[in-house]
C-alpha positions in Angstrom: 41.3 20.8 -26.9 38.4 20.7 -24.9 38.2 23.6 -21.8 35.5 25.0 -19.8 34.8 28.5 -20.6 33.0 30.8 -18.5 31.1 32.8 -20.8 30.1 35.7 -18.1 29.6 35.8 -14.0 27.0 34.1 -12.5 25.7 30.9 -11.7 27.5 27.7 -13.2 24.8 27.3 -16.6 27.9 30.2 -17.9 30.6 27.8 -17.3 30.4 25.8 -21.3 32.4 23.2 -22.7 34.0 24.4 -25.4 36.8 23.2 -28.3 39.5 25.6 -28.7 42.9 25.4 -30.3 45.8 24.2 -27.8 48.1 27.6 -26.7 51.4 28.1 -27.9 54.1 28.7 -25.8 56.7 30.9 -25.2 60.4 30.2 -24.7 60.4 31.1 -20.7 56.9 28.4 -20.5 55.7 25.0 -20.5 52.9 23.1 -21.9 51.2 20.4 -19.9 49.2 17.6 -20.9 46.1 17.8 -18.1 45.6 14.5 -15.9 43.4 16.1 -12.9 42.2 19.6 -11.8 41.2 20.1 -8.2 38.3 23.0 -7.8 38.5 25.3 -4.5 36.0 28.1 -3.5 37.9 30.5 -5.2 37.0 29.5 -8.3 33.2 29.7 -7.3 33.7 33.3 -6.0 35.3 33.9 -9.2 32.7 33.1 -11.4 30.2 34.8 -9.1 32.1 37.6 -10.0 35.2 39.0 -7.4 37.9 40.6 -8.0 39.7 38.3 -10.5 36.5 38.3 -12.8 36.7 41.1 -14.8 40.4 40.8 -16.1 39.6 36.8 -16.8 36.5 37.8 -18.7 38.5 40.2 -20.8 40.8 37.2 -22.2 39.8 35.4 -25.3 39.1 32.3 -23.9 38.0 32.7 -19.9 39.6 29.7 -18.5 38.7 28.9 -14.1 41.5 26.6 -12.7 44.5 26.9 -10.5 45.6 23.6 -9.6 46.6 21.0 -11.8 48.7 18.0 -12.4 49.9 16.4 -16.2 52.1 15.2 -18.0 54.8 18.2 -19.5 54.1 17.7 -23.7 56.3 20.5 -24.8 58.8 23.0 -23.4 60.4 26.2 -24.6 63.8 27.1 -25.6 64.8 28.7 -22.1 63.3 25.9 -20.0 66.1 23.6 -18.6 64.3 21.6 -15.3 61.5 19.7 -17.3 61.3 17.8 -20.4 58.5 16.1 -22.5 57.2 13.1 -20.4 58.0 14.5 -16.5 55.2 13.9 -14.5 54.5 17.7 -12.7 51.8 19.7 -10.3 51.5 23.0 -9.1 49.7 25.9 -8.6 49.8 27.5 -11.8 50.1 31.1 -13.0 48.5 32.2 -8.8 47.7 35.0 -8.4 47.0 35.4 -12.5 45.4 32.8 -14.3 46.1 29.0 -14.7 43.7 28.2 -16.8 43.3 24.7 -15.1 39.8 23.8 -16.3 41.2 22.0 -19.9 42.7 19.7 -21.6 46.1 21.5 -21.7 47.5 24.6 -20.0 50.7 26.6 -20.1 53.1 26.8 -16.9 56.0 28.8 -15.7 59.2 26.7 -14.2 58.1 28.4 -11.0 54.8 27.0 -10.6 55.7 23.1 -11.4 57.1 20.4 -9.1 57.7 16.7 -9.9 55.4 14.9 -8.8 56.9 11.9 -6.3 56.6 8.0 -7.6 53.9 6.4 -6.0 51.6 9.5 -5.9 48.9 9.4 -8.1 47.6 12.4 -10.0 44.6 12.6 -8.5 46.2 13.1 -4.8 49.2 15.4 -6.7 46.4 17.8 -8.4 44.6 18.1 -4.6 47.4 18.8 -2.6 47.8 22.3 -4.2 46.2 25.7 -2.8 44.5 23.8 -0.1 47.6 21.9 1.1 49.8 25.0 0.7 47.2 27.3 2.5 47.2 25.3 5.8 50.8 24.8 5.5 52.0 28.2 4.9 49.8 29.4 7.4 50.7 26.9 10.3 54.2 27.0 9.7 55.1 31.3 9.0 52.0 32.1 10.9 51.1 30.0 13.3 54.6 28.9 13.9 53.4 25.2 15.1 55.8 23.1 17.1 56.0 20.7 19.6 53.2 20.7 22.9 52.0 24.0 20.5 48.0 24.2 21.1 45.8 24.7 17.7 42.0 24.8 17.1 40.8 24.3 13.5 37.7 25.0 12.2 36.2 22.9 9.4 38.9 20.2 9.9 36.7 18.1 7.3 37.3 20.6 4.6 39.5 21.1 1.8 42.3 23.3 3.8 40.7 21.9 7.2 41.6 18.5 6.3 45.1 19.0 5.3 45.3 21.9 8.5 45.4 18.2 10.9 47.9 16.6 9.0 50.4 19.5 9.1 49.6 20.6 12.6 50.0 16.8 13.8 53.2 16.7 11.3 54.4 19.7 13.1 54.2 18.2 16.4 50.9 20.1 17.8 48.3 19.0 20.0 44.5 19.5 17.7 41.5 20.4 18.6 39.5 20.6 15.6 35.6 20.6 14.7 33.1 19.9 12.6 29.6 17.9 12.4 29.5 14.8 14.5 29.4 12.7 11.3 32.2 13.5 10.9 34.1 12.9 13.7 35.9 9.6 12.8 37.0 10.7 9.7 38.7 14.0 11.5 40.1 11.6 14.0 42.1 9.7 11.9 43.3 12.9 10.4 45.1 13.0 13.9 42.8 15.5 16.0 43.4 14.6 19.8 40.3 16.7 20.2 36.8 16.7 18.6 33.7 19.4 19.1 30.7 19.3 17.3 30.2 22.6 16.6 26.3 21.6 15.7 26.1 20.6 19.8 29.1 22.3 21.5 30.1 25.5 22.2 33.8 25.3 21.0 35.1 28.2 23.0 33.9 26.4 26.1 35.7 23.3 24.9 38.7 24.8 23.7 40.2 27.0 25.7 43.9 28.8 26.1 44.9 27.9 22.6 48.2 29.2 21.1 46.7 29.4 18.0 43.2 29.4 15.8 42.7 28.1 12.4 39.9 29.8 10.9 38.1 28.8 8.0 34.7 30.1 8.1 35.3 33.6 9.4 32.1 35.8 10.4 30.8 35.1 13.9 33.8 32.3 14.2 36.4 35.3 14.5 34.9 37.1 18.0 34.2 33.3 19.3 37.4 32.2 18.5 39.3 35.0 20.3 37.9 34.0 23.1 39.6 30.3 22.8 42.9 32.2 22.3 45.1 33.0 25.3 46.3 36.4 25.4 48.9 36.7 22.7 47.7 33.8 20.7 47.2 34.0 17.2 43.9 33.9 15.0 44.7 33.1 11.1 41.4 33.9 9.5 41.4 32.6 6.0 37.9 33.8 4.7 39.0 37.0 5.9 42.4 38.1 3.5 40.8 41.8 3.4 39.0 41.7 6.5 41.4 44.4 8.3 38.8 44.0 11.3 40.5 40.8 11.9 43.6 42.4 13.3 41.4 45.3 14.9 39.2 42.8 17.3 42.5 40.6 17.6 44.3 43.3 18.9 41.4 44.3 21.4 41.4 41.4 22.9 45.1 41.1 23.4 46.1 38.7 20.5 47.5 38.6 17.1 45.0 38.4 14.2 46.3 37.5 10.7 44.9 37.8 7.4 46.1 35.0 5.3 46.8 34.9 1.6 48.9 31.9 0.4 52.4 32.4 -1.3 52.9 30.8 -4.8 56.4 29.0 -3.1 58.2 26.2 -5.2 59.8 25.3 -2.2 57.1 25.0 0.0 55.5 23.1 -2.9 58.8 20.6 -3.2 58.3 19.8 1.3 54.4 19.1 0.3 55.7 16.7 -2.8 58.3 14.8 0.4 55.1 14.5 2.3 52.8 12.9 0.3 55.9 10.5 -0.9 56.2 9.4 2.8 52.5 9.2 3.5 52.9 12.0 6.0 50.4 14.1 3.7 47.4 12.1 2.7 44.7 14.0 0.6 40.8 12.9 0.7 39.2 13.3 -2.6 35.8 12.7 -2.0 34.6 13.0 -5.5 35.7 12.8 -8.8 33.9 14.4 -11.9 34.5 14.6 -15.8 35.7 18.0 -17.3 31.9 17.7 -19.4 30.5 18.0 -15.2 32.3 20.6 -14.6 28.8 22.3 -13.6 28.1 19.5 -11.1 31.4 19.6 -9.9 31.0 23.3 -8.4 27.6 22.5 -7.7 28.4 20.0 -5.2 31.9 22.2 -3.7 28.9 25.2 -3.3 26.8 22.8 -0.8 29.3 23.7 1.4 29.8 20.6 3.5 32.5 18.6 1.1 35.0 16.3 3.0 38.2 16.5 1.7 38.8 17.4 -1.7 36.8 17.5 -5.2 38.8 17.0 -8.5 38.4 17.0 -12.4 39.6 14.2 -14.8 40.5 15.1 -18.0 40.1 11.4 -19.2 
């Protein structure tokens, strides 16, 4: 099968294509045909080099990828929800390696879900650990409901763009920025609010907010505390071992939280329900080849992506 392999950290001339032979499987795992990977920053800190570097490095074949949606090819002797043919997505192997970026990859039970009629692959593979990251954090952390008040930063973005859809889904009113071009786009998300945050101060626009959405961290955390009301909540998601988060949170009379998603089968089974209905719709604003891989982080590594990128494997 074809996979990227990332040869050593650094920039992406170490990610190379590569043939190697398909993995076996155990009896407690599934193997999984590839349709479409979706790439997240993760994966570009990881082959920078973070801390899930060196232990992928030491594997045979170092393989990027967490999210993923195929076909299931084979199954092992202990598996009894999927068979040959199901069409499934996850998040697979988080927080060890899914190996995403190839033609095939192994999966626990755990980390599959059907993936609804009607959806496509495409919008299946993108609605993975961004989708689940806004969700779990609005809903256990932010605790979103009806008349609830919620800035979010980067509401074009990956996590910012599904951040609307849930907060709107959850019944909140949104106040959301990012550049003025693109402000229609995060509209039609659902935002009742727009700031540019290239011309606008968004702690003078937003104030009193129940809760912050924070997905740039640095200088966004001390400005965002002051858009909070006292005992609001900040979730910073750049910031998942930042414990200054919950020290300048505190200080200022509010709850900070440092975010890191939870590989949940049943939050991914409400995500599938959404994007069934149409409640959840996922932007993919470009779609690359596995052989552009390269490109592909390239263009997530600009910084200013709408939506979501993903990977065909055909």
């Amino acid at each position: 099968m074809k996979a990227a392999i990332l040869k050593k950290t650094g920039d992406v001339d170490h990610l190379t294509m590569k043939n190697i032979p398909i993995p076996e499987i155990k009896e407690n795992e599934i193997l999984v045909k590839t349709k479409v990977a979706s790439i997240n920053p993760i994966e570009v800190k990881t082959r920078k080099g973070n801390r899930f570097s060196k232990e992928l490095l030491q594997d045979e074949y170092p393989i990027l990828g967490w999210d993923a949606s195929g076909v299931v090819e084979k199954v092992g002797e202990k598996i009894t929800e999927f068979k040959p043919g199901d069409k499934v997505f996850g998040i697979i192997g988080f927080p060890g390696f899914g190996k995403t970026y190839a033609e095939y990859f192994v999966a626990e039970e755990k980390h599959l879900t059907y993936i609804p009629e009607g959806v496509s692959f495409e919008d299946a593979a993108a609605s993975t650990i961004a989708a689940i990251t806004a969700y779990q954090a609005l809903k256990d952390f932010g605790k979103l409901e009806s008349n609830t008040k919620v800035l979010i930063h980067a509401a074009s973005g990956g996590v910012g763009h599904y951040g609307v859809q849930f907060a709107k889904h959850f019944g909140a009113e949104v106040w959301a920025t990012a550049s003025g071009s693109k402000e229609d786009f995060v509209r039609d998300l659902g935002a009742d609010h727009f700031i540019d945050y290239k011309t606008q101060k968004f702690e003078e626009e937003a104030q009193n907010m129940d809760v912050v959405f924070d997905l740039i961290g640095g200088d966004y955390i001390d400005h965002s505390l002051k858009s909070l009301k006292k005992g609001g909540v900040l979730i910073s998601i750049p910031s998942a071992t930042n414990e200054e988060v919950e020290e300048k949170a505190e200080n200022a009379g509010c709850v900070g939280v440092r975010f890191s998603l939870k590989n949940n089968k049943k939050d991914m089974q409400a995500i599938a329900r959404l994007l069934k209905t149409g409640e959840l719709k996922p932007f993919i604003s470009e779609s690359f080849p596995l052989d552009e891989i390269r490109e592909a982080h390239k263009e997530l590594e600009k910084g200013h992506t709408k939506g979501k990128i993903v990977i065909t494997m055909e």
